[in-house]
C-alpha positions as CSV (number, residue, x, y, z in Angstrom):
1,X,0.0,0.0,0.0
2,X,1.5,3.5,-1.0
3,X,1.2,6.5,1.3
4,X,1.3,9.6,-0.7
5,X,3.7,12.5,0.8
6,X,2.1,15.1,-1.3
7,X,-1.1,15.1,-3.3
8,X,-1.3,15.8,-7.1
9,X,-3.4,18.3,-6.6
10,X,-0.3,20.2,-5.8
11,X,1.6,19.5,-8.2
12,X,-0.6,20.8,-10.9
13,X,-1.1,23.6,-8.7
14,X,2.6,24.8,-8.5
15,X,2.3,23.8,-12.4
16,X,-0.3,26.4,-13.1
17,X,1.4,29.3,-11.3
18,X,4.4,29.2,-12.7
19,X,2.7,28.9,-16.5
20,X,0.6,32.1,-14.8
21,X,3.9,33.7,-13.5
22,X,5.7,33.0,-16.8
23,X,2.7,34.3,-18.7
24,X,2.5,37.8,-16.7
25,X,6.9,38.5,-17.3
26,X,6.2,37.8,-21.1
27,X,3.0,40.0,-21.5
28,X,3.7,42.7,-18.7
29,X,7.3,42.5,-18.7
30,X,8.4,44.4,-15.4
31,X,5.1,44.9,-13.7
32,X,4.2,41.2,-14.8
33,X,7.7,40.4,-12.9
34,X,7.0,42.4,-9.6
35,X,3.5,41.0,-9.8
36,X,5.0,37.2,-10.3
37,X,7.3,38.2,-7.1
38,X,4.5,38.9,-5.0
39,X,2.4,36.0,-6.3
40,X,5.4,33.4,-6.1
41,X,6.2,34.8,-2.4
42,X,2.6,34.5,-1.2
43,X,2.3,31.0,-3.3
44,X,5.1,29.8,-0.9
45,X,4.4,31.0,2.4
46,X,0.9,29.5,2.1
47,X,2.1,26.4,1.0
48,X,4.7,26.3,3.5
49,X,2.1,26.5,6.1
50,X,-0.2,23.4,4.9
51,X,0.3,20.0,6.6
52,X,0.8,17.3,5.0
53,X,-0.3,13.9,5.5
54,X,2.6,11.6,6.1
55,X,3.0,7.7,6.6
56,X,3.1,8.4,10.5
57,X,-0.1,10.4,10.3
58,X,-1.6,7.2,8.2
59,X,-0.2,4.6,10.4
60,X,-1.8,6.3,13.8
61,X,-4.9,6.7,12.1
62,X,-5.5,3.2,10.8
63,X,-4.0,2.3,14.3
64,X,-7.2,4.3,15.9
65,X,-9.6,2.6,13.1
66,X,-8.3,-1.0,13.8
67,X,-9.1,-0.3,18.1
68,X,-12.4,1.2,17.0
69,X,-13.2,-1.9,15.5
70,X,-12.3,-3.8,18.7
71,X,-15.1,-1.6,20.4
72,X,-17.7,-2.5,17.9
73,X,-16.8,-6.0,17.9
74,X,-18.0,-5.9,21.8
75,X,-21.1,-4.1,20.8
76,X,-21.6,-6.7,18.3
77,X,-21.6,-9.5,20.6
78,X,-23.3,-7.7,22.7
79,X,-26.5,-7.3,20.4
80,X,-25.9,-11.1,19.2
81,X,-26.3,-11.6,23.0
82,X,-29.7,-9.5,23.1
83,X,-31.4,-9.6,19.4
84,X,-30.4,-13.2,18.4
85,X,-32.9,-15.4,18.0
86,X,-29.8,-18.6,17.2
87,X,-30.0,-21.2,20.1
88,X,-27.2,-20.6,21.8
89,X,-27.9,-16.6,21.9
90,X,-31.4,-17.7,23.0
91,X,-30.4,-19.7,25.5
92,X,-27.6,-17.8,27.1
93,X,-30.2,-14.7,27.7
94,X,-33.0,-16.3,28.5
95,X,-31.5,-19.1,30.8
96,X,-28.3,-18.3,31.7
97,X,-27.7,-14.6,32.1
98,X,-31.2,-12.6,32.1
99,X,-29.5,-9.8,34.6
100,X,-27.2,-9.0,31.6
101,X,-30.2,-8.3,29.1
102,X,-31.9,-5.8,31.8
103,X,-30.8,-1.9,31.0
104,X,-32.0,-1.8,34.8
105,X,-30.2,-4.3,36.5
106,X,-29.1,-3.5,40.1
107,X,-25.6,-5.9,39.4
108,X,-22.9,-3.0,39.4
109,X,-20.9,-4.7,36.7
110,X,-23.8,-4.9,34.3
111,X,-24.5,-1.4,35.2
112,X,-20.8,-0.6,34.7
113,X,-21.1,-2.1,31.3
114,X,-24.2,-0.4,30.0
115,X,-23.0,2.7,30.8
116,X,-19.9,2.3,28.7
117,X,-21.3,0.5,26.4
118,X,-23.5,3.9,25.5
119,X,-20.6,5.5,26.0
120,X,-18.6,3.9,23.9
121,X,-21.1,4.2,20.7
122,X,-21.5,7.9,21.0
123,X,-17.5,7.8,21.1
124,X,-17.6,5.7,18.2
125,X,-20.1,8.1,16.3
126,X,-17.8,11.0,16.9
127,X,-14.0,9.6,16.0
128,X,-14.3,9.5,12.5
129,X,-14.7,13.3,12.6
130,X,-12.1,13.0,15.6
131,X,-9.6,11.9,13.1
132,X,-10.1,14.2,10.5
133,X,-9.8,17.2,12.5
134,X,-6.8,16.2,13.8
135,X,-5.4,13.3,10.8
136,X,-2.0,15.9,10.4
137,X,-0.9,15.9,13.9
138,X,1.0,13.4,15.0
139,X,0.7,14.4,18.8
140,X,-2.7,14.3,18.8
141,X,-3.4,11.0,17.0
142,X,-1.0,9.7,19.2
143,X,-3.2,11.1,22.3
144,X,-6.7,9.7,20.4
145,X,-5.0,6.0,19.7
146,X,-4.2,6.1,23.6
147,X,-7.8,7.4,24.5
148,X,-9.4,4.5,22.0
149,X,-7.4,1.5,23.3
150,X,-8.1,2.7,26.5
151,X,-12.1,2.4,26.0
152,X,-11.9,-0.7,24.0
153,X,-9.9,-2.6,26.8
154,X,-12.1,-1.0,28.8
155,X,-15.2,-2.1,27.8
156,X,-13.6,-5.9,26.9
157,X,-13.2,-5.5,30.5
158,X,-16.7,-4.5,31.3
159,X,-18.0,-7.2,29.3
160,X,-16.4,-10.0,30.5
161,X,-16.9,-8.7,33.9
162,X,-20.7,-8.4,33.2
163,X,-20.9,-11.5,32.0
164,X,-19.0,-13.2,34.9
165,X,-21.2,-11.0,37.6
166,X,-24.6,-12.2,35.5
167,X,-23.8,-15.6,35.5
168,X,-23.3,-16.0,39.2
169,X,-25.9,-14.5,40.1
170,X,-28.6,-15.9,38.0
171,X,-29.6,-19.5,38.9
């Protein structure tokens, strides 16, 4: 998989201002030069100041997408274990662990669990946008990577747990 450094989009940018500064010396001669100046200043102060997107930038965020998946693959089991009507699901809610299938339970660890369990799909509804805003700083992926493998152990965590609590306390 290639990561590109710098988008062609630049390229034929930088293309098209020099044809334009090249184009204003021939017609205007020495206005068309100071003019070109000015332009070809301004042209690389701006780009000088736009981030770009490196293979460490790409790396963190594909790092964050792969532990977001580790999150919805708890939620996932987690509505096999409440919508699926497979005999095993079935059987596990209705005989084995009906505390963990009550929003209400009094059980703190199934309490513990629904909470981040909420928690962790408005989290998941707000990282794409997370990783945009901040896709050309390293720091900051670095600091969201850390944030999402935090909540998806922690909710492995809270499942488990959930499930453990559930079981012995059902008969």
């Amino acid at each position: 998989m290639q990561y590109p450094l710098h988008p062609i989009w630049r390229f034929l940018t930088l293309g098209a201002l020099a044809i334009s500064m090249f184009l204003l010396v021939v017609i205007l001669k020495l206005p068309g030069l100071l003019i070109s100046l000015v332009l070809g200043l301004l042209a690389f102060s701006v780009a000088r100041n736009q981030p770009v997107e490196t293979y460490e930038t790409t790396t963190l965020a594909t790092s964050i997408r792969l532990s977001a998946e580790e999150i919805e693959g708890v939620l996932n089991e987690f509505e096999y274990f409440l919508f699926s009507s497979d005999a095993p699901a079935l059987a596990d809610r209705t005989l084995h662990r009906p505390a963990l299938a009550d929003s209400d339970s009094t059980i703190p660890e199934v309490e513990r669990f629904y909470f981040e369990a909420r928690a962790a799909q408005r989290f998941l509804n707000r990282l794409e946008s997370r990783i945009e805003r901040c896709r050309y700083s390293v720091s900051q992926l670095e600091k969201l990577l850390a944030v999402t493998d935090e909540r998806a152990n922690s909710l492995q965590e809270s499942w488990l747990s959930a499930r453990r609590a559930s079981r012995m306390i059902d008969p």
